[in-house]
C-alpha positions as CSV (number, residue, x, y, z in Angstrom):
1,X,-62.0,24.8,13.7
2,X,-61.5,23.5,17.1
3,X,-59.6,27.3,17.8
4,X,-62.8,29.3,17.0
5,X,-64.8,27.2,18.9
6,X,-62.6,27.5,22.2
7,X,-62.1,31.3,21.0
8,X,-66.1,31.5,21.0
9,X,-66.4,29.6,24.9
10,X,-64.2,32.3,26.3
11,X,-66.1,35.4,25.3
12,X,-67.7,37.2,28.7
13,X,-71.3,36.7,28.0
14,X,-73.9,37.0,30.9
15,X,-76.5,34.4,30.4
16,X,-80.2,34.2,31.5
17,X,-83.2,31.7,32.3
18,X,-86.1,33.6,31.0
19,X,-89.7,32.1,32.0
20,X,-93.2,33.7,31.8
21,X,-95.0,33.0,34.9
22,X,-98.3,33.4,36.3
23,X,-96.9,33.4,39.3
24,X,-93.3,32.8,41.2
25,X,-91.7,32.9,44.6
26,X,-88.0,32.3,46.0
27,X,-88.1,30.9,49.6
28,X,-84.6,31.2,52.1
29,X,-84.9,29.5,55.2
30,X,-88.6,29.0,55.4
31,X,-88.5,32.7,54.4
32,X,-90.4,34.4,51.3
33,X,-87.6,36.6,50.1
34,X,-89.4,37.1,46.8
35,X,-92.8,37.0,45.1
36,X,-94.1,37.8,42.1
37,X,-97.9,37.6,40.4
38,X,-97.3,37.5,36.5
39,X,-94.4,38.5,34.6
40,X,-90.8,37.1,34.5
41,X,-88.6,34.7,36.6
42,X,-85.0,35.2,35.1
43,X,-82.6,32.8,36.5
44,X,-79.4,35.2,35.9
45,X,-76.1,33.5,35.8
46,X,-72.6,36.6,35.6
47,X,-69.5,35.7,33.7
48,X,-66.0,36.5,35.4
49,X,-65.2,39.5,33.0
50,X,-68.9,40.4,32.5
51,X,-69.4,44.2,33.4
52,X,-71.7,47.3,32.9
53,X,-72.3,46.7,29.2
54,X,-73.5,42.8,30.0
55,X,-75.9,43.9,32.5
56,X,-77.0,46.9,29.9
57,X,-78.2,44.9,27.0
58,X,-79.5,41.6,28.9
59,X,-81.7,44.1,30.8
60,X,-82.4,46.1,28.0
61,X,-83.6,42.9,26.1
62,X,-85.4,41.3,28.8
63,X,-88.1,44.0,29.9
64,X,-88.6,44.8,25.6
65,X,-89.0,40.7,25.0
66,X,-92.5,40.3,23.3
67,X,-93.3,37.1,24.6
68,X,-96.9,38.8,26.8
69,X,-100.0,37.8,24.7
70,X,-101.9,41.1,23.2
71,X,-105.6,41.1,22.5
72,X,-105.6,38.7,19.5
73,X,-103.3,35.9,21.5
74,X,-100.2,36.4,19.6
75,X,-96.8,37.3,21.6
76,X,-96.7,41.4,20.9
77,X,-96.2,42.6,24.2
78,X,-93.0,43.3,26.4
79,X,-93.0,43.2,30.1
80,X,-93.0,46.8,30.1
81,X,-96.4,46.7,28.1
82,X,-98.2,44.2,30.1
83,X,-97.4,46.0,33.6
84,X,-95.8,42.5,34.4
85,X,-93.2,42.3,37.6
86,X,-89.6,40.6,37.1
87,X,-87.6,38.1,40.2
88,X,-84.7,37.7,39.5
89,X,-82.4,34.9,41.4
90,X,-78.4,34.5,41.0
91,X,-77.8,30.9,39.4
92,X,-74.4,30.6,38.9
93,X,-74.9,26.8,38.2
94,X,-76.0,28.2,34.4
95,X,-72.1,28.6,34.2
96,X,-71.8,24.8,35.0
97,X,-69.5,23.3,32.2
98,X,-70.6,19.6,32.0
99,X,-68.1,18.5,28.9
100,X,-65.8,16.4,30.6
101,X,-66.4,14.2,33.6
102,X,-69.3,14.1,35.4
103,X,-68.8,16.9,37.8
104,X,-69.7,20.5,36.6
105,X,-66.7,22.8,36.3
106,X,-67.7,26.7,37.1
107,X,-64.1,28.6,36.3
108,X,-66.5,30.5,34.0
109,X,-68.7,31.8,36.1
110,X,-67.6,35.6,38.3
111,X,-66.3,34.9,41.5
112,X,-69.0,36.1,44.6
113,X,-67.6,39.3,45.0
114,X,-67.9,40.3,41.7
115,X,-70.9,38.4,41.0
116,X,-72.8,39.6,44.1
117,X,-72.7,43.6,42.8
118,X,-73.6,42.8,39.1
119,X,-76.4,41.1,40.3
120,X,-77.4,43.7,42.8
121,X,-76.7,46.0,39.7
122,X,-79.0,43.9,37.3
123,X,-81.7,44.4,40.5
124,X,-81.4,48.2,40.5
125,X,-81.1,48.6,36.8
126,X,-84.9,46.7,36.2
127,X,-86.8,49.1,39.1
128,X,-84.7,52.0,37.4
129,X,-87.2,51.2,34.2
130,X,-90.1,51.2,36.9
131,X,-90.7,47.4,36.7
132,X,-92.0,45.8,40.4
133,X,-89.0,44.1,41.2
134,X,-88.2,41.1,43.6
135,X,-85.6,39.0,44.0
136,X,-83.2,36.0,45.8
137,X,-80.8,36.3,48.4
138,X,-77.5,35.7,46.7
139,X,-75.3,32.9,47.8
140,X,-78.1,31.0,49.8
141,X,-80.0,27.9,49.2
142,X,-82.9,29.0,47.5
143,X,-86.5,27.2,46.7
144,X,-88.0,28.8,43.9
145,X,-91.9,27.9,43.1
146,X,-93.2,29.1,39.3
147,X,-96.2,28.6,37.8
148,X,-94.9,28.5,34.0
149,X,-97.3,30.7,31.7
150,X,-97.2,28.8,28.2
151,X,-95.4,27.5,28.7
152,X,-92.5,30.2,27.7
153,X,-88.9,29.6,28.7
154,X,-86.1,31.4,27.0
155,X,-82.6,31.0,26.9
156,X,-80.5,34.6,26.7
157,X,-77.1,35.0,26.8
158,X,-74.9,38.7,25.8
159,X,-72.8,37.7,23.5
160,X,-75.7,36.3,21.6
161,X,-74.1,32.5,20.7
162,X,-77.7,31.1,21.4
């Protein structure tokens, strides 16, 4: 048992903070980098051996989520149906492993380089599907302020373990 569960940690899997928000803003050095009125905050973390087909399905299922209220207040719509915008900030923290100690090991998470052009990637895939798109500054210290619609937070990752 203790093989297929170490088998399962390893598998490249891209993972995402999803949060419906009324509103949300990333700030960089007293800066407003990002802003967004309704729609998503995704808090995207990038998996050393993730690659094109990570960032093709998390997108994929992030803009077709229904988790948008339709007329009779039930969760039909997508992002794509409500008109909604998307910011997106790098948090390679979601690739914190906090099993042993008390200090947070990241050998999971992709290295900057890497990192840095998926998550430019992930950027340019969600305005390819004519979303209003913001986002962080990758690498910096970031102050991200969201009003939480719902409240709705999801918790996505590709290789679908959760």
């Amino acid at each position: 048992m203790g093989y297929v569960r170490t088998a399962l940690l390893n598998i490249s899997t891209m993972r995402a903070v999803i949060q419906r928000v009324s509103r949300a803003s990333v700030t960089v050095d007293s800066e407003v980098t990002g802003e967004i009125d309704a729609g998503l905050l995704v808090l995207l973390g990038i998996h050393k051996e993730d690659g094109e087909t990570e960032i093709k399905w998390m997108v994929d299922k992030v803009i077709n989520l229904r988790i948008f209220e339709d007329s009779d207040g039930k969760m039909n719509r997508s992002l794509l149906d409500s008109g909604g915008a998307m910011l997106i900030v790098s948090q390679f923290t979601l690739y914190g492993d906090c099993r042993k100690g008390r200090r947070p090991g990241y050998s999971s998470a992709a290295p900057p380089e890497s990192a840095k052009h998926l998550y430019q990637h992930f950027i340019d895939a969600v305005k390819q599907k004519n979303i209003s798109t913001a986002s962080g500054r990758f690498q910096a210290h970031m102050d991200v302020k969201l009003v939480n619609d719902g409240p709705v937070t999801l918790l996505l990752d590709s290789s679908k373990l959760f």
